[in-house]
TORSELO-45943 format. One record per residue (C-alpha): residue number from 1; x negated, y, z. Coordinates in pm, whole numbers. Example, Ala and Ser with C-alpha at 12.3 -4.5 7.8 and 13.67 -1.06 7.14 Angstrom:
BEGIN
+------+--------+--------+--------+
| resi |     xx |     yy |     zz |
+------+--------+--------+--------+
|    1 |  -1230 |   -450 |    780 |
|    2 |  -1367 |   -106 |    714 |
+------+--------+--------+--------+
//
This chain:
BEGIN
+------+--------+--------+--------+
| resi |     xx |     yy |     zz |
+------+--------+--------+--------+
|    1 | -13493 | -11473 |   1972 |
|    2 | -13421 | -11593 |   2316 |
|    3 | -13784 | -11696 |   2382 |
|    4 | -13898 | -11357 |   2248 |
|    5 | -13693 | -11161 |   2483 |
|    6 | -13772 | -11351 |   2777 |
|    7 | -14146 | -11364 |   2668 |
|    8 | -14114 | -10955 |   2707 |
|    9 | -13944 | -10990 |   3043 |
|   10 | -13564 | -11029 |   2987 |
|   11 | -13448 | -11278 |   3212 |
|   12 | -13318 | -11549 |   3040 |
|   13 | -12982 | -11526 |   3123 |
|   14 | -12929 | -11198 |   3030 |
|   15 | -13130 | -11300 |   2662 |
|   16 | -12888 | -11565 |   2592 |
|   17 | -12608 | -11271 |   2641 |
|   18 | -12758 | -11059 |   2422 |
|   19 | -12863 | -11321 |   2143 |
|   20 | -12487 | -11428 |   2170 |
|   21 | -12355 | -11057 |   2105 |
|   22 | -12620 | -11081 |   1794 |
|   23 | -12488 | -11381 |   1677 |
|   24 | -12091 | -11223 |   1705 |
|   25 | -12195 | -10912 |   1508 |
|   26 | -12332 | -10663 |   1730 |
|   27 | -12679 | -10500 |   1712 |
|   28 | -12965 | -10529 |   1955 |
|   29 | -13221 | -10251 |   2021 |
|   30 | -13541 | -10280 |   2213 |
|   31 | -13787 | -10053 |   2276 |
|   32 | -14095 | -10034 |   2491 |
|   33 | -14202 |  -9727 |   2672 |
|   34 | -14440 |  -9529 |   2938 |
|   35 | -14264 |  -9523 |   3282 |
|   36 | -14270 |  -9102 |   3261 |
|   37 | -14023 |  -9173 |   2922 |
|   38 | -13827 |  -9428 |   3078 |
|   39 | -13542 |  -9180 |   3157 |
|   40 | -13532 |  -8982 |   2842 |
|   41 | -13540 |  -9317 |   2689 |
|   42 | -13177 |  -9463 |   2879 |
|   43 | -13025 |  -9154 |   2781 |
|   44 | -13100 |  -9174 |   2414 |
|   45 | -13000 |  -9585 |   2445 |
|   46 | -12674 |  -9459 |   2647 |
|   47 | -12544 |  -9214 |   2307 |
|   48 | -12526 |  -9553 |   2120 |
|   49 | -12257 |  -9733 |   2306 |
|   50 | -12501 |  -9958 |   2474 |
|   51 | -12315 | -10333 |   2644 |
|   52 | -12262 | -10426 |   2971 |
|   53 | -12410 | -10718 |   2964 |
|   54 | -12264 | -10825 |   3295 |
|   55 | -11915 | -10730 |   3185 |
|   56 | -12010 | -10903 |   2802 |
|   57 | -12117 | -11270 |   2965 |
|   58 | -11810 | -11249 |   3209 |
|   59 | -11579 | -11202 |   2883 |
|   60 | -11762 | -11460 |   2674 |
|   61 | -11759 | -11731 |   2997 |
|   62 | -11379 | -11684 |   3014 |
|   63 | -11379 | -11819 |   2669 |
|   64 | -11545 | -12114 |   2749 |
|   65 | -11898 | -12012 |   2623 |
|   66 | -12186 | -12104 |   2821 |
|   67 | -12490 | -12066 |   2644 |
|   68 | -12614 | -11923 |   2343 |
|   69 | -12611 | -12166 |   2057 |
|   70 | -12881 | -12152 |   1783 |
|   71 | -12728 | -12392 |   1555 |
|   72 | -12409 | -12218 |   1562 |
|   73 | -12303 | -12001 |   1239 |
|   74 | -12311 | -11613 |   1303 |
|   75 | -11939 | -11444 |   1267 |
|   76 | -11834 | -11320 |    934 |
|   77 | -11796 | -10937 |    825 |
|   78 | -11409 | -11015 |    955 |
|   79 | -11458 | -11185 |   1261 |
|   80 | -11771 | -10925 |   1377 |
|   81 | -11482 | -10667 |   1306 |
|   82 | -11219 | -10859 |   1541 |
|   83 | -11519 | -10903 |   1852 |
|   84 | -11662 | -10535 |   1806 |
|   85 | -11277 | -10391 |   1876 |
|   86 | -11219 | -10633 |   2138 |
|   87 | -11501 | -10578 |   2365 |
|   88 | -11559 | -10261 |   2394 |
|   89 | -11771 | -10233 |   2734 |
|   90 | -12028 |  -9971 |   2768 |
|   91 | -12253 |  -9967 |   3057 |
|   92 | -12182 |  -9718 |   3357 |
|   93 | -12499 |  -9601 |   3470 |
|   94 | -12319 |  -9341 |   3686 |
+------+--------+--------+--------+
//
């Protein structure tokens, strides 16, 4: 999934962040659109509690993680639970 993302111009970085959130139970959503939507687009992205992916690979780091994993074993049901109520960081695009 990493490859893919970066392959559509995510740098990689910020792929490994969000194939990491993935992997801990949260939901990724991409979509591509015409420059002229691009605005109506953020706002619909921003009613869905969106990550701060800055925020989310500061949080993870402080745990020790440094790289998303393929091998490793997605959460459970209970652990996705635990990470989605712990992390709660929604991007400020104020």
């Amino acid at each position: 999934m990493v490859g893919a993302l970066v392959q559509s111009g995510v740098p990689e970085q910020e792929a490994e962040v969000y194939c990491e959130a993935v992997r801990r139970g949260g939901t990724m959503v991409s979509v591509r659109v015409a420059e002229a939507d691009e605005q109506r687009a953020r706002r619909i992205m921003d009613q869905h509690r969106p990550i701060d992916y800055l925020a989310r690979e500061a949080d993870y780091r402080r745990t020790g993680w440094s790289r998303f994993d393929p091998e490793a074993d997605p959460y459970t049901p209970s652990q996705a639970e635990i990470e989605r109520a712990r992390r709660p960081y929604i991007v400020d695009r104020t």
